[in-house]
N, C-alpha and C positions, 0 to 999 in steps of 0.2 A: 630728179630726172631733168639733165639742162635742156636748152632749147635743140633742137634736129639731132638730139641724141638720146631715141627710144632704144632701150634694149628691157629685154623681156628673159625673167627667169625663174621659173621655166617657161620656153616658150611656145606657151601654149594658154589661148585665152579662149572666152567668149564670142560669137559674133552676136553682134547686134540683133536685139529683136527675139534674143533666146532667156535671156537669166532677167527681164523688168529692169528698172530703173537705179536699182541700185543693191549692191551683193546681201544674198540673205546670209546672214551670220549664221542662223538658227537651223537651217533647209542640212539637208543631205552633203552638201557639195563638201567638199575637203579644197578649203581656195590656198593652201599652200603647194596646190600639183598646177594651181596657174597661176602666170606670170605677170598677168594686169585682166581687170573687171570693163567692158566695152555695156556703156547703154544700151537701150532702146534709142531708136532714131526721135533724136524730140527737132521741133519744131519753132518758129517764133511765137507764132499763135495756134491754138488749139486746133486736132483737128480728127476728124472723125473718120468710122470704122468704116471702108467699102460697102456698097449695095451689095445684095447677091450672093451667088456662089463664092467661097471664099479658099475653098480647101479641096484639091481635088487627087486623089492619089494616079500614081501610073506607076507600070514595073521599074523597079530601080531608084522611086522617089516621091515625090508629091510635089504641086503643082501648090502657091499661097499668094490670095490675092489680100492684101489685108487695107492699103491706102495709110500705112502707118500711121494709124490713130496714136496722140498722144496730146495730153494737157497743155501742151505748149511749156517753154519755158523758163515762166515767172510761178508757174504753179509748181513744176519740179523742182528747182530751187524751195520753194517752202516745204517743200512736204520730201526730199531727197536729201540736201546739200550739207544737211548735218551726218549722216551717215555715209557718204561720201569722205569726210572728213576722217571718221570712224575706221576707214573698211580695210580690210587685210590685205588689200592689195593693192596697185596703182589702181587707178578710177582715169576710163578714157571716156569722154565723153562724144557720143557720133549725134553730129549734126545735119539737120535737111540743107541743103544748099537748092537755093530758089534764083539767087540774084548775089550778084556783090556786095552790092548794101547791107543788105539781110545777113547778110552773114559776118560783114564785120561788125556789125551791132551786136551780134552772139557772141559773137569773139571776145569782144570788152566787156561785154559782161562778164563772161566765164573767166576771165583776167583775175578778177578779184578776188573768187571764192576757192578758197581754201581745200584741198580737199582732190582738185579736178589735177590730174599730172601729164594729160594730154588729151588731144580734141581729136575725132576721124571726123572725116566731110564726105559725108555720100552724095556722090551724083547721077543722078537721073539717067535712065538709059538714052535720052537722046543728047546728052553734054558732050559737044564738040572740043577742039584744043582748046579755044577763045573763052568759054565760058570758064573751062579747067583754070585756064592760067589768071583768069580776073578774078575767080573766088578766091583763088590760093593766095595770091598777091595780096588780095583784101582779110584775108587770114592770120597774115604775117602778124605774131608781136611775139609775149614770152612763152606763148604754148606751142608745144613742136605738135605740129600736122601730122596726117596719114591722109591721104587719099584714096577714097574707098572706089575703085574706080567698076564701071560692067565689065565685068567677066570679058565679052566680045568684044570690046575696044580698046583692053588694058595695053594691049601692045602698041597701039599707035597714038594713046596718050599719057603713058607712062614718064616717055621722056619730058613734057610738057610740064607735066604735073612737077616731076625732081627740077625742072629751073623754075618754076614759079614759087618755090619754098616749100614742099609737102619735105620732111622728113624720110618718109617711104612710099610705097602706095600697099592698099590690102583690096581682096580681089569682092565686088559683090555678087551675087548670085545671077545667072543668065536667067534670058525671061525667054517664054513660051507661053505655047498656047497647047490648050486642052477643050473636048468636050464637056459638057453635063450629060449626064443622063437624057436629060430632054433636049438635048443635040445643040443648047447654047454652047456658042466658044467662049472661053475665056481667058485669058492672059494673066499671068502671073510669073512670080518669081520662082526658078527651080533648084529643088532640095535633094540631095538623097545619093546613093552609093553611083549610081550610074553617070554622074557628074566627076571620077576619079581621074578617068582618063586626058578629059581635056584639062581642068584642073594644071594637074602634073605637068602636062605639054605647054601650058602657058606660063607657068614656072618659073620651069626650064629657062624657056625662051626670053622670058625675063631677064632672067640668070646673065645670059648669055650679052645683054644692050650691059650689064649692072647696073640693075633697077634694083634698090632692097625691099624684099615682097616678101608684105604675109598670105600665107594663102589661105583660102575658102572655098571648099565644097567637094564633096565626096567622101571629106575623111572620116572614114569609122572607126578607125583601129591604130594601136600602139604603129604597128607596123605602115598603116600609109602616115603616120606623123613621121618617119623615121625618111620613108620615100620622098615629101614633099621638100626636108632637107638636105635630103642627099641631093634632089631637083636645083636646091639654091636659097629654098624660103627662108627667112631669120625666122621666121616665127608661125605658127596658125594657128587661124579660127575655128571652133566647134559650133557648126550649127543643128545638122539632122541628128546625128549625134546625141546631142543632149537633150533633141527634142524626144524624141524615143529611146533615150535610156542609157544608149551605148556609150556615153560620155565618160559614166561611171569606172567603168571598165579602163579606157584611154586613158584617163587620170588614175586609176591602181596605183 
């Protein structure tokens, strides 16, 4: 896989945050119906699982507050980057993007190890153009990018992201707010069938600047994988999907 040239086959992977740290050989999944393995979001240093409420459903989806708990990683390297090496399919690894620093320091590390055939960079729902285009820059070397960008902003830092070096951009989950039970709000990241429509419409609209986008969220079925490329997507992410089951099925 050379550098700013991802292609996926089939194209159809992972999102982030759904299959752990690294492909289970042994589990259920049949990894010849997808086209590359996406981490969990790791981290430079460790870091721990949100307070509180963390999982909340609503018609059409569920509501996931989680603070991306993971080892940091110098620990997933030891206890991942052998099986990475291993794994049946390409291995992308998604990274937190905090700072520019921080994130070229990931970057050279991940330079070295064997195994990794591409990097996604998730940012934060408040990552302006400026931030977009100084991680990306600071990203730049042999591993081609994805820019995992929010759902609500993909349109108007899309084009930022493709001149600061990202390869593609792939879409992260839009965030909302929900009650508990005992009438706390909470905010989180949203999942689930009712997220198809705008999904598809941002796409599109993608499509439409030629932005090359994988897309995320909604998809349940053969047939909206079928839709989101007819929309323009090169590729998409499975995430409610596989969290409840239906993944099985898409990949038939």
């Amino acid at each position: 896989m050379a550098k700013h040239d991802l292609t996926f086959d089939p194209p159809i992977m992972n999102a982030a945050g759904c299959l752990g740290l690294a492909p289970d050989i042994h589990g259920a999944l049949d990894w010849s119906r997808l086209g590359a393995f996406i981490t969990n979001p790791i981290s430079r240093l460790p870091r721990t699982p949100a307070h509180g409420t963390r999982f909340i459903e609503y018609p059409g989806g569920f509501l996931l507050h989680t603070g991306y708990p993971n080892p940091g990683l110098e620990h997933v390297l030891r206890q991942h980057a052998r099986h990475w090496l291993r794994a049946p399919v390409p291995v992308i690894v998604h990274l937190l993007s905090r700072s520019p620093e921080e994130l070229a320091a990931l970057v050279r590390r991940l330079e070295n190890v064997e195994g990794v055939s591409g990097l996604e960079v998730g940012f934060p729902y408040e990552a302006g153009a400026e931030m977009v285009s100084a991680c990306l820059q600071a990203a730049g070397g042999e591993l081609p990018v994805i820019a995992q960008l929010p759902l609500e902003h993909s349109l108007e830092l899309a084009a930022h992201a493709i001149r600061a070096g990202a390869a593609m951009v792939s879409l992260a989950p839009p965030r909302g707010m929900l009650p508990t039970q005992s009438g706390e709000l909470v905010q989180g990241r949203l999942y689930g069938p009712a997220l198809l429509p705008t999904t598809l419409k941002t796409v599109s609209s993608l499509a439409v600047l030629g932005i090359p986008t994988i897309a995320q969220g909604g998809i349940s079925s053969q047939e909206h994988v079928k839709a989101m490329q007819d929309a323009g997507a090169l590729a998409v992410q499975l995430d409610w999907a596989l969290w409840r089951g239906g993944g099985h099925r898409i990949l038939a």
